[in-house]
N, C-alpha and C positions, 0 to 999 in steps of 0.2 A: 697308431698311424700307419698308412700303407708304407711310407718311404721305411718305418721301423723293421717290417715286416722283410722288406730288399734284403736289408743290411745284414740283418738275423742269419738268413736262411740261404744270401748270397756274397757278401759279404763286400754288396756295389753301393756305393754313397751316392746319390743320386746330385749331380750338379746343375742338370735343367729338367726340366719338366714340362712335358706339352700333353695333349689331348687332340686326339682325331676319333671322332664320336664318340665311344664307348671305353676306349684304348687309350690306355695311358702311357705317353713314350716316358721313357727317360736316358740321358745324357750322362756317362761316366766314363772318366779313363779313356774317351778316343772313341768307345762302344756304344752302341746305341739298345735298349731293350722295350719290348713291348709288353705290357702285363693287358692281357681279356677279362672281364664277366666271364665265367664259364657256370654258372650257375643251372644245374640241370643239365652237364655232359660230362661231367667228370667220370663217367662210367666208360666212357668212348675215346677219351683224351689216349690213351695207348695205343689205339688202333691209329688214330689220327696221324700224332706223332709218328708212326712208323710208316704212314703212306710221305710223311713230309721227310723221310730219308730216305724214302724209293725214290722220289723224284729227284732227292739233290743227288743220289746216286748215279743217275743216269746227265748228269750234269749240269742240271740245274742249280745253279749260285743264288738266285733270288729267293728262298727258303727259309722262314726263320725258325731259329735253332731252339728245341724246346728245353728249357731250363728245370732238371730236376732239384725240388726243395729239399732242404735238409728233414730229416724225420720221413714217419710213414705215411706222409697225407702227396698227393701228386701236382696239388695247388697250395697258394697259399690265400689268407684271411683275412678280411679284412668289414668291420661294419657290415657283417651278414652277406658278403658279395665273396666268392670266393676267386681267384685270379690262376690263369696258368702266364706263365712267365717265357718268354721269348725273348732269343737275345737275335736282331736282327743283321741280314748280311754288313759288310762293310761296302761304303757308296761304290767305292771301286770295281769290284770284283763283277758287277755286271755291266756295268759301260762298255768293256772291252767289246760285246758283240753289236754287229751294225743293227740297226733300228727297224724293227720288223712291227708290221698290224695289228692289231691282237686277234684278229683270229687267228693268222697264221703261230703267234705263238698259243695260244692255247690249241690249239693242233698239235703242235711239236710237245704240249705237256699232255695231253692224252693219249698219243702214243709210247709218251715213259711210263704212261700208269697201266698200259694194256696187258702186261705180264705182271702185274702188283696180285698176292692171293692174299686174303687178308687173313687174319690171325683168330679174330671174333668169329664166329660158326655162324649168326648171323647173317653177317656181314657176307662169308663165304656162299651161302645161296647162290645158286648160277641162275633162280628165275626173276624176270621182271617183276615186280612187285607192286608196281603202280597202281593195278586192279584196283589190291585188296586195299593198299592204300585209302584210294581218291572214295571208295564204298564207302569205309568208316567214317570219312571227312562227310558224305553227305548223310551218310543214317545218325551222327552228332549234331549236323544243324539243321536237319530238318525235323529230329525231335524238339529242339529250341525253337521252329517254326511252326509245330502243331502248339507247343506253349503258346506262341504270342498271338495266335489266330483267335484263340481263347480267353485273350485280357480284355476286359474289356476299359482298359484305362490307357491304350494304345497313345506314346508319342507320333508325333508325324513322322518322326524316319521308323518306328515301328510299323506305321501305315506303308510305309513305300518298300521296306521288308518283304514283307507279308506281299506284296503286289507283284513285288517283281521275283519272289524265289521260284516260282513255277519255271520261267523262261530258264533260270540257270542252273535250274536243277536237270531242264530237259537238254540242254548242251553234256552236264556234266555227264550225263547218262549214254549221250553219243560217244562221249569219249570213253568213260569205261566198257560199249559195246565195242568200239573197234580196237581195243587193247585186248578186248576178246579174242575178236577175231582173229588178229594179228598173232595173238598166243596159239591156234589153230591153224591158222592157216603156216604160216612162218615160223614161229618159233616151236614149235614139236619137232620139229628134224634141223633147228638151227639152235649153233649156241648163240646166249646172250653175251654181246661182244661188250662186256663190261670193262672200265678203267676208274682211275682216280677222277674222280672231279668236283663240282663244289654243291653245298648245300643250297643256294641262290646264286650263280653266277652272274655279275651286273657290269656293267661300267669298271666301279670302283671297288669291287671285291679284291682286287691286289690294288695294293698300295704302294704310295707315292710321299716321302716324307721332306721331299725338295719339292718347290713348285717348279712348273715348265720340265719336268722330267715324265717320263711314261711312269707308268703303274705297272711294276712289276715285284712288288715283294709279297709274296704268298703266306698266308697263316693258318698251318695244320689246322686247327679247329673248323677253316673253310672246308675243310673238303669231307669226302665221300666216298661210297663205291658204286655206282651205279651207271648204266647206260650212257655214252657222253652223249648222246642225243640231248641229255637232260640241261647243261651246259647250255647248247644254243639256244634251248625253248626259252630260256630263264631270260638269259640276253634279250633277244629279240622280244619279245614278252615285255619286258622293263621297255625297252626304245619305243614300241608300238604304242603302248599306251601313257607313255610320258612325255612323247613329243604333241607340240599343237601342233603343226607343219608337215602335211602327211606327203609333200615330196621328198622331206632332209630327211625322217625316221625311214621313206624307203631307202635313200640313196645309201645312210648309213647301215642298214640290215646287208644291203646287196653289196655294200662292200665287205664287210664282217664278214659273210658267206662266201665271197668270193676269196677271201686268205682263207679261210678256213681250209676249203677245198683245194687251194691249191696247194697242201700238204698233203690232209686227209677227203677221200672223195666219201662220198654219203650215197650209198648204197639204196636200191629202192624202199628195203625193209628201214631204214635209217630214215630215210625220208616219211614213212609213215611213221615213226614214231615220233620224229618230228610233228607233223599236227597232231597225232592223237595226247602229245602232252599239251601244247599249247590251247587245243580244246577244251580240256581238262581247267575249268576258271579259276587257278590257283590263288593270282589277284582277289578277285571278289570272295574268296574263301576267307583268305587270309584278311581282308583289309574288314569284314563283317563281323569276324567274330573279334580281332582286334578292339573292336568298335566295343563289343558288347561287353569286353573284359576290362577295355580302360575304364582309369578315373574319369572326373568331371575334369578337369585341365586341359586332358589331351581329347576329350567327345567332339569336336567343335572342329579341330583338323579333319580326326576319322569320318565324322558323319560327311566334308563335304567332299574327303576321297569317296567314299560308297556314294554317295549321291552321282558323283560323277561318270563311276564303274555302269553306274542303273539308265545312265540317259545316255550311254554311248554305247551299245552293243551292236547296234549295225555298223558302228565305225569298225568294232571287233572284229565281227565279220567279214571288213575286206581286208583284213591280216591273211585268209584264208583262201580269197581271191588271187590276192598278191603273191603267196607262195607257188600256190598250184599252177600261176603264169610262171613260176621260174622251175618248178617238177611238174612239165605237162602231162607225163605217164601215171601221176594220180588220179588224172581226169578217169583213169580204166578199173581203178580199185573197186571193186564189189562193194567192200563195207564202209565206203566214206559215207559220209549221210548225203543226201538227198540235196538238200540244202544248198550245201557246200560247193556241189558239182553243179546245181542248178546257177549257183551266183557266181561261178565262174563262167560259166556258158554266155552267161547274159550280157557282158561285160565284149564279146569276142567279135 
């Protein structure tokens, strides 16, 4: 049993025990700890951990503390799931500061992470990497898409597949050309102003283990090295297309941006890579292939997320409207598509 596994290698009796998704809290002595799935990073859990003590370094309290196991393994085991173990702040130690946005606080944690070098050689790369990234992602499933063009025993969402890859293949394409460019024009004589941030940043990426309280307890395995551009795309990305209510997802995006900035300001190059990620259909990437990896149990959810990614991209498209009214000096960028500046125009 996991609680065995605590006691062994930590020596915590576990007295309550909760669950917030995937994460297992547990209650001991006063202490609260959190055990992850880390299945498939335990290669990076060191880098991780050491960006989640840059941050608490520069004074960050809401940080959870990663718990080394006894022996040579850096997680522990459990029924084929392997766990890293956090032991999370105490409620106190962050109440003390008055009540701030969360952009404005993730502002103030991207600028802790701006001098973090990372340790992995990887990791340490000063170039964007998004290019060669989002390439692979589409020469993976559209070799999966020349397969199914060729079955002839096609499901209906195999049909709708097949229908709709063209269009978001030709987006995904706009956005790896103007990461080109931007690599050309901009980033040859500028460095990449890279920090700590997260692998999806969301709503509820930090965590909340009282209700009615903010979300601010951070877990190393969240995070990252990469452009914090990346941060807001992920945010506002998640708001856009989760909200049905396309006045509350703006009002809440323009306020998020507006803490944000009233920290950290976003620079013109920041601002293009602001839509060149959000172009970039991370969503439909993700929620597709999702699709084609799951069981029979969870197909019935995924197919009617992608269902809905397929019948809403002009909604998409005024994600790109909406921005470029609030960064009007996009309207002048050479390599924005066509599109983009024409449906902004339209609109004026």
């Amino acid at each position: 049993m996991l609680e065995r596994e605590v006691f062994q290698h930590f020596r915590i009796y576990p007295e309550e025990i909760m669950y917030i998704g995937e994460d297992l809290i547990i209650a001991a002595e006063g202490n609260r700890y959190l055990l992850r799935p880390i299945n498939g990073m335990e290669n990076t859990l060191q880098e991780k951990t050491l960006m989640g003590q840059w941050i608490q370094y520069f004074g960050d309290e809401d940080v959870a503390t990663y718990l080394e196991p006894d022996g040579k393994k850096n997680t522990i085991h459990d029924n084929g799931i392997n766990y890293a173990v956090f032991q999370l702040p105490s409620e106190t130690l962050s109440r003390k500061t008055e009540k701030r946005g969360l952009g404005q606080r993730l502002a103030s944690f991207h600028q802790a992470g701006f001098s973090y070098t990372p340790q992995d050689k990887k990791q340490m790369n000063s170039q964007l990497l998004w290019k060669e990234r989002w390439e692979r992602r589409v020469d993976q499933l559209e070799s999966w898409y020349v397969t199914k063009t060729k079955d002839t025993k096609k499901s209906s969402f195999d049909k709708q597949f097949c229908e709709t890859f063209p269009y978001f293949i030709g987006i995904s394409e706009n956005a790896i050309q103007l990461v080109a460019n931007i690599l050309i024009d901009d980033l040859s004589y500028q460095r990449v102003n890279k920090s700590i941030c997260h692998v999806k940043f969301q709503e509820n990426t930090w965590i909340t283990l009282n209700e009615g309280q903010e979300s601010t307890v951070k877990i190393p395995t969240d995070f990252t090295h990469d452009h914090y551009t990346r941060d807001l795309a992920e945010y506002i990305r998640t708001i856009w297309v989760s909200s049905e209510n396309p006045s509350v997802r703006e009002e809440i995006i323009t306020s998020f941006l507006n803490e944000y900035e009233s920290i950290q300001s976003l620079s013109q190059l920041d601002q293009k890579l602001l839509i060149a990620r959000l172009l970039f259909p991370l969503h439909y990437f993700n929620t597709v292939e999702a699709y084609y990896r799951s069981q029979e149990g969870e197909r019935d959810r995924l197919e009617k997320k992608c269902e809905s990614i397929f019948s809403n991209t002009a909604d998409y498209e005024q994600l790109f409207v909406f921005l470029i009214k609030r960064y009007p000096k996009l309207n002048h960028i050479n390599s924005l598509p066509d599109w983009i500046i024409h449906s902004a125009h339209s609109i004026e």
